[in-house]
C-alpha positions as CSV (number, residue, x, y, z in Angstrom):
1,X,18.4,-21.4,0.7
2,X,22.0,-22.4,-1.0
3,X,20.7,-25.8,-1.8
4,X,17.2,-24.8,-3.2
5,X,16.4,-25.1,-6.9
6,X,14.5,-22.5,-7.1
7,X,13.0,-19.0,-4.8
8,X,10.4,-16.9,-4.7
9,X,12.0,-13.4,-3.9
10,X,9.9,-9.9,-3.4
11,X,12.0,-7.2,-5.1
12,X,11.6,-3.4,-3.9
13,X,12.7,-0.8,-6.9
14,X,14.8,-3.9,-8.8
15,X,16.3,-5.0,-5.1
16,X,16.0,-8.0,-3.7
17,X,14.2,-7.0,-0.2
18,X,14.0,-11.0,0.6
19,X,13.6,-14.8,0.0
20,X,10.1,-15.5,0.6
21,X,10.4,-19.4,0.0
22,X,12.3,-21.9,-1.5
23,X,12.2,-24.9,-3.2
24,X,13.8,-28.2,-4.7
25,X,10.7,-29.4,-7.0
26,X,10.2,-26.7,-10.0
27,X,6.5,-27.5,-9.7
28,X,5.9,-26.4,-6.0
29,X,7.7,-23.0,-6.8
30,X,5.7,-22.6,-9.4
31,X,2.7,-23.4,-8.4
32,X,3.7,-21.5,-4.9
33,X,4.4,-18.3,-7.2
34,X,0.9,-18.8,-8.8
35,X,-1.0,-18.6,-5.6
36,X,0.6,-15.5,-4.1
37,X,-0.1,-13.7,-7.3
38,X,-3.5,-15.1,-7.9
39,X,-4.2,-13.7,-4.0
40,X,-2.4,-10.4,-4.6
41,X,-5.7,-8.5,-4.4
42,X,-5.0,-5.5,-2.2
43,X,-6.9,-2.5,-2.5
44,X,-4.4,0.0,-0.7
45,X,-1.3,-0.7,-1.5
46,X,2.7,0.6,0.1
47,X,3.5,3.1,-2.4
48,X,6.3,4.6,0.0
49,X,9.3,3.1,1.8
50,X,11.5,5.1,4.1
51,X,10.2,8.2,2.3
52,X,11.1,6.3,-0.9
53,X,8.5,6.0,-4.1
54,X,8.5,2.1,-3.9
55,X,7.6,-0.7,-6.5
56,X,7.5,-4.2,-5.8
57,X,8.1,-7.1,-8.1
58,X,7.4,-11.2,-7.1
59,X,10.3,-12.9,-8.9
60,X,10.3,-16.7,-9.9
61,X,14.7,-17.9,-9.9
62,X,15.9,-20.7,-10.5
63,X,19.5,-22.0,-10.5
64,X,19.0,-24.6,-13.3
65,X,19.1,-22.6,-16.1
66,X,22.3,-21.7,-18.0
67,X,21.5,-18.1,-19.4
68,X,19.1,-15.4,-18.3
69,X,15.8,-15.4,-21.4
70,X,14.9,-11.9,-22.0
71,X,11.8,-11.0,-19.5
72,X,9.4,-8.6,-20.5
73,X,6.5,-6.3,-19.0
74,X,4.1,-4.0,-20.3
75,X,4.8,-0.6,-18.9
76,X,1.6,2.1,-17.6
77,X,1.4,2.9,-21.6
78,X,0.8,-0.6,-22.7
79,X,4.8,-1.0,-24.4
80,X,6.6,-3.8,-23.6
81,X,10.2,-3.2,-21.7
82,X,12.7,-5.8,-21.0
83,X,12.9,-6.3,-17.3
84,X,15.9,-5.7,-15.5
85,X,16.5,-6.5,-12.0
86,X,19.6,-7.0,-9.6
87,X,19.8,-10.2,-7.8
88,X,22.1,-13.0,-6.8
89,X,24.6,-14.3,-9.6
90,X,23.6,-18.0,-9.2
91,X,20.4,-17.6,-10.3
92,X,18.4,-16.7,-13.4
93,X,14.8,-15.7,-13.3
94,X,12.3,-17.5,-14.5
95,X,9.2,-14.9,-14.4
96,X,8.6,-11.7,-12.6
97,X,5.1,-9.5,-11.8
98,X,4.3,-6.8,-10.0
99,X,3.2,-7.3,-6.5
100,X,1.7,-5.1,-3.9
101,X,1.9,-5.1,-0.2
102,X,-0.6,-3.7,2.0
103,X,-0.2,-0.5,3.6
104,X,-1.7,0.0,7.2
105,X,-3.1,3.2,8.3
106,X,-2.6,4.2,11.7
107,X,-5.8,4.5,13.9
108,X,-5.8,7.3,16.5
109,X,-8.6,5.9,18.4
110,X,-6.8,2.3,19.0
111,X,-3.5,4.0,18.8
112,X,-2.2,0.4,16.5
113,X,-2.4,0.3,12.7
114,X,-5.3,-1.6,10.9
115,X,-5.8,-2.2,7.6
116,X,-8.4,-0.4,4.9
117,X,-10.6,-3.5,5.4
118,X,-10.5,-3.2,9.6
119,X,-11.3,0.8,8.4
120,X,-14.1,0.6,6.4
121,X,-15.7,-2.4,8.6
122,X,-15.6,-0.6,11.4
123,X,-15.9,3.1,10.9
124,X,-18.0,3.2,7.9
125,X,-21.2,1.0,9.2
126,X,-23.6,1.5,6.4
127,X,-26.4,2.7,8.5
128,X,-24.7,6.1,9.6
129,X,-24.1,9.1,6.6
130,X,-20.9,10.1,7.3
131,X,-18.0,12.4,5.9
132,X,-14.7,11.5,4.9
133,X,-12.3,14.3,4.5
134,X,-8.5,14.2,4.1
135,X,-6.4,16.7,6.6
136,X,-3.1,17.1,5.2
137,X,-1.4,13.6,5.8
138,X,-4.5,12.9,7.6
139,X,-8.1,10.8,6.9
140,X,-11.2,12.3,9.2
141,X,-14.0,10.8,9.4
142,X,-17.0,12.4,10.7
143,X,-20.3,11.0,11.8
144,X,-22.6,13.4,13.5
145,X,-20.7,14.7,16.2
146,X,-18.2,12.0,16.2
147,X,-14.7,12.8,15.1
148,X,-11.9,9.4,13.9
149,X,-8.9,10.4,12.9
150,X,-6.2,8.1,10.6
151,X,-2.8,9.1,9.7
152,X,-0.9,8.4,6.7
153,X,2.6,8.7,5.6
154,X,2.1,12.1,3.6
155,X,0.0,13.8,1.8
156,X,0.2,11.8,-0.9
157,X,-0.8,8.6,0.5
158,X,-4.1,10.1,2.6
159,X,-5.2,11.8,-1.0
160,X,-4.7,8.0,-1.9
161,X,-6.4,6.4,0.9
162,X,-9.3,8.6,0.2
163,X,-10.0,8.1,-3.5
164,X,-9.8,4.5,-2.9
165,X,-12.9,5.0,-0.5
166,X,-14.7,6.6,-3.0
167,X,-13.6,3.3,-5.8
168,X,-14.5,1.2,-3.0
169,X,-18.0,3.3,-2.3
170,X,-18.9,3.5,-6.3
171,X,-18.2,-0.2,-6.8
172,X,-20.2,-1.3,-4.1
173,X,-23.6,1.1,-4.5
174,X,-22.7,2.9,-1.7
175,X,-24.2,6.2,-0.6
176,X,-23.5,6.5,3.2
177,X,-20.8,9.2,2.3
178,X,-19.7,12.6,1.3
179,X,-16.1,12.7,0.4
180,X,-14.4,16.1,0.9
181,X,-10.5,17.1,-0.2
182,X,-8.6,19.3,1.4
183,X,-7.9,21.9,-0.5
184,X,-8.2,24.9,1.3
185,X,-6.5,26.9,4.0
186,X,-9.8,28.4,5.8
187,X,-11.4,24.6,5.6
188,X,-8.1,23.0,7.4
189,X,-8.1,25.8,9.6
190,X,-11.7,25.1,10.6
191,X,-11.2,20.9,10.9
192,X,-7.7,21.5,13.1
193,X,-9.9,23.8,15.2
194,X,-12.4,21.1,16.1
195,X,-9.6,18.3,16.3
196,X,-8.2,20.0,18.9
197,X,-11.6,21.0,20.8
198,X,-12.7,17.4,20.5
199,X,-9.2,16.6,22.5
200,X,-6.4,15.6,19.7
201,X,-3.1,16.2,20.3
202,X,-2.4,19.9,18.7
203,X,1.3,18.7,18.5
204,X,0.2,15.3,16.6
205,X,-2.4,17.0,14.8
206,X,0.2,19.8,12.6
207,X,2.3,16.7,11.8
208,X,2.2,16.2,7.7
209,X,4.5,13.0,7.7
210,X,5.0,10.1,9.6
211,X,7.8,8.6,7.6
212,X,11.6,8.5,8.5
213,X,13.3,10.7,6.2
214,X,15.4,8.5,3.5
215,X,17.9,6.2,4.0
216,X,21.3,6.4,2.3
């Protein structure tokens, strides 16, 4: 990368996390940079790291500029803040956006980790009313008797996962679902007690995180 022109770098919390390409022509970077933001349409996105709140940022660099132009971006209240990242000395950047990555949810049943689109295409088949219901770091969905189970990082991100199901139910006219959030002791009580008679690991199933603790 030492003799490229310019990079495309992915930035976690105003770190560079890595080089994703680089270039000598100013006009394949950019148009490069273009197309991964133009397909940056993820619908449940990494929001933790290492049991780190993480934010990702696509930056455009180039080493042909002189001086660093003042980059701006409209913060969650619609004001404009000057961007600051940290990155390499010998280059400048010349744009930066937000950026997600996708986050994969861990499927007990295949025991791997799929994606919301492998979830929804293959546990939530129109033609079945179902119940989706979070479980502490947990996602359950029920249909009938049937019992799939999907872990999360925390809390936080199966809350999350679950409210993007509903988005994704309301945006498409769906009606195949009830969605349920835990918010009581007697109702986890209850769905632990059927976990665990329908054969989940009772050890797995009391589990809130699966996240390494944070790194120093």
């Amino acid at each position: 990368m030492k003799n490229d022109n310019f990079i495309i770098v992915l930035f976690k919390n105003k770190k560079k996390k890595r080089i994703i390409k680089g270039y000598k022509s100013e006009k394949k970077a950019t148009d490069k940079y273009k197309s991964l933001l133009k397909d940056n349409k993820i619908r449940f996105e990494v929001q933790y790291e290492n049991a780190e709140k993480s934010r990702y940022e696509l930056g455009l660099l180039t080493n042909q500029d002189n001086y660093q132009v003042p980059l701006f971006q409209e913060d969650q209240f619609g004001r404009n803040e000057e961007v600051f990242i940290e990155t390499e000395s010998d280059y400048t950047f010349r744009d930066v956006k937000p950026y997600k990555l996708e986050e994969k949810i861990f499927d007990w049943q295949k025991n791997t980790r799929i994606s919301f689109e492998q979830m929804v295409s293959k546990y939530c088949i129109k033609k079945e009313m179902k119940s989706i219901s979070t479980l502490h770091n947990k996602l359950v969905i029920q249909v009938n008797d049937l019992f799939y189970l999907f872990s999360l990082k925390n809390t936080e991100d199966s809350q999350r996962l679950l409210e993007t199901l509903e988005d994704y139910y309301r945006e498409t006219g769906r009606t195949d679902a009830i969605f349920v959030k835990d918010i009581s002791t007697a109702q986890r009580k209850w769905m632990y007690d059927i976990l665990v008679d329908k054969g989940f690991n009772k050890g797995k199933l009391y589990r809130q995180t699966t996240t390494f603790s944070k790194r120093r």
